[in-house]
N, C-alpha and C positions, 0 to 999 in steps of 0.2 A: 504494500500500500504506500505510495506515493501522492506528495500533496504539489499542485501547481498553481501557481498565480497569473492572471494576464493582467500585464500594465495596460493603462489609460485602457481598458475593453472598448467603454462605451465608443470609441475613436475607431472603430475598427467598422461599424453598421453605417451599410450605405440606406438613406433614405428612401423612401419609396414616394414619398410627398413632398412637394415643393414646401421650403421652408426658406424664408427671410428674416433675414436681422439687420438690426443697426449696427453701426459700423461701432468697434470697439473705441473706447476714448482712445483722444493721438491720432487717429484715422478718419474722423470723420468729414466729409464732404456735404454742405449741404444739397437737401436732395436727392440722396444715393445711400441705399442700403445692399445689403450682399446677398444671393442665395449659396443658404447651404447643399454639400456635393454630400460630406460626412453629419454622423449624428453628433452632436456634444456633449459634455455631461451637464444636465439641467432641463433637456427639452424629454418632456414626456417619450416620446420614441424613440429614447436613446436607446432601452434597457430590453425591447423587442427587437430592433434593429439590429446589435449586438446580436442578440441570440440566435435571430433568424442566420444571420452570414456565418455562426459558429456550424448550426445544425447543419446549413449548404456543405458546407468543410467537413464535415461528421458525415454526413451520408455519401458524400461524392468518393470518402474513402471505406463503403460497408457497414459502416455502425448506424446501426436501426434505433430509435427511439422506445425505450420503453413503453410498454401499454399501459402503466398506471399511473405513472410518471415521465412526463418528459424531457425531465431534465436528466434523465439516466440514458446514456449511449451504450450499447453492448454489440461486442463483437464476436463469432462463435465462428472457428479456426479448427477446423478436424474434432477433437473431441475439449479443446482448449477453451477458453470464455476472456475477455477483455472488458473491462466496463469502466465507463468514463462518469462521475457523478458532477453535474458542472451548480453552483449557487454565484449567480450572478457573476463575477470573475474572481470566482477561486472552485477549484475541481479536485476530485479525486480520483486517481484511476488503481484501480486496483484487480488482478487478474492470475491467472497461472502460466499465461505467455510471455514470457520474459520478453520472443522477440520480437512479440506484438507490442507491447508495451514500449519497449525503445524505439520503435520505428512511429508510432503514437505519439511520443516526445516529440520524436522529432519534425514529425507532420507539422505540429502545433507550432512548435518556434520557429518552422518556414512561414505559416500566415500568419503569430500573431508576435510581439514582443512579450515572450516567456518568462518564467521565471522558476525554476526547480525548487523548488522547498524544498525537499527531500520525503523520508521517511513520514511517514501522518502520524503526530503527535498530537494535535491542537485543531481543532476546528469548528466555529460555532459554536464558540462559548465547552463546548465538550472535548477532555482529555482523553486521548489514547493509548494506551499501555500496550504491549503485548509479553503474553506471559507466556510461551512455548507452542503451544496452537492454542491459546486462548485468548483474545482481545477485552476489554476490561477500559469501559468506559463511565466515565469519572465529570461533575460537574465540580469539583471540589476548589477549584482556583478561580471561575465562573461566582461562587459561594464568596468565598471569601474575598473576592474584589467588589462583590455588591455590600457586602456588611459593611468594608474598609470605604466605600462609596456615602453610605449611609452612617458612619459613624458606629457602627455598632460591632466591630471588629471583637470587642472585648466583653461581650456582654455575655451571660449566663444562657443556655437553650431555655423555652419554654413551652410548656405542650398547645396553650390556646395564645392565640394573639392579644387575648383582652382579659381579664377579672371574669370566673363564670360568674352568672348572677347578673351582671352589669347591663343595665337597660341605657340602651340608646334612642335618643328624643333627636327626630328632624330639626328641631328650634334649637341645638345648644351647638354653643363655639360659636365661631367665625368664617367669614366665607375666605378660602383661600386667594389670595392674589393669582395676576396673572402665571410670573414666573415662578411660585410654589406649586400652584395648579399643575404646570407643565412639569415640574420636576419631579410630583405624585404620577403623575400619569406614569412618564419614563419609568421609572420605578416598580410600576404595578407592570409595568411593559416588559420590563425584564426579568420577572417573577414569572413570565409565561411564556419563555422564547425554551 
């Protein structure tokens, strides 16, 4: 199991729709704005765009799309398997073909600007171990960098969030501000990823 990054992705998806900008400051003419040829990052179509030209490159060399998932690429080589797991621009390929796997490498950093991670330790928030033939997955660094986020690195476990007992009334406190509102949310966001 092998982990890879593509730089600047979104740079990589040619648009299918005419799309216009203003010229960036330092450039500008009045009266004259640019069409885009490539996607950006910022413009809703980047992150389709991207993808679609990954999957063009995925399929023009054999790897079929998953049927439950589409972001899983799979390649089936005599009795051998390949499988590419891509999440926005970062992938996993992991397989029993070594020499499908190098040559998979290598595909990728002829069309995109690569990058080898190496080995899959870390991904999405989730640790990876391997313990002989056993893999051993772990949010435990994931944990402790939300507690160390939220101040409570050092605090005791406890089994309920609140006092049992404790009646909650819509009417009491205060209404959050904007930017604590937004930092609760994040927070409750990360408690589900």
């Amino acid at each position: 199991m092998c982990q890879l990054d593509v730089k600047n992705a979104f740079l990589n998806g040619d648009l299918e729709e005419e799309v216009y900008m203003c010229m960036p400051p330092g450039f500008e003419k009045p009266g004259k704005c640019c069409k885009l040829k490539k996607a950006l990052y910022g413009l809703k179509q980047s992150s389709r765009a991207w993808f679609e030209r990954l999957r063009l490159v995925m399929k023009k060399h054999g790897y079929k799309q998953g049927n439950g998932d589409h972001t899983l690429f799979v390649k089936r080589r005599e009795s051998k398997v390949t499988l590419l797991l891509v999440y926005v621009d970062d992938m996993i390929v992991i397989g029993d073909d070594k020499e499908e796997i190098a040559r998979l490498k290598g595909l990728l950093s002829t069309e995109f600007d690569l990058k080898d991670l190496g080995k899959l330790k870390y991904f999405l928030g989730i640790e990876i171990a391997r313990s002989g033939t056993t893999l051993v997955l772990s949010q435990r660094k994931y944990t402790l960098d939300l507690l160390k986020e939220t101040g409570k690195l050092g605090c005791r476990p406890a089994s309920t969030p609140i006092d049992a007992g404790h009646k909650l009334v819509s009417k009491d406190g205060e209404l959050l501000c904007e930017e604590a509102k937004g930092r609760y949310q994040r927070l409750v966001g990360k408690l589900y990823s």
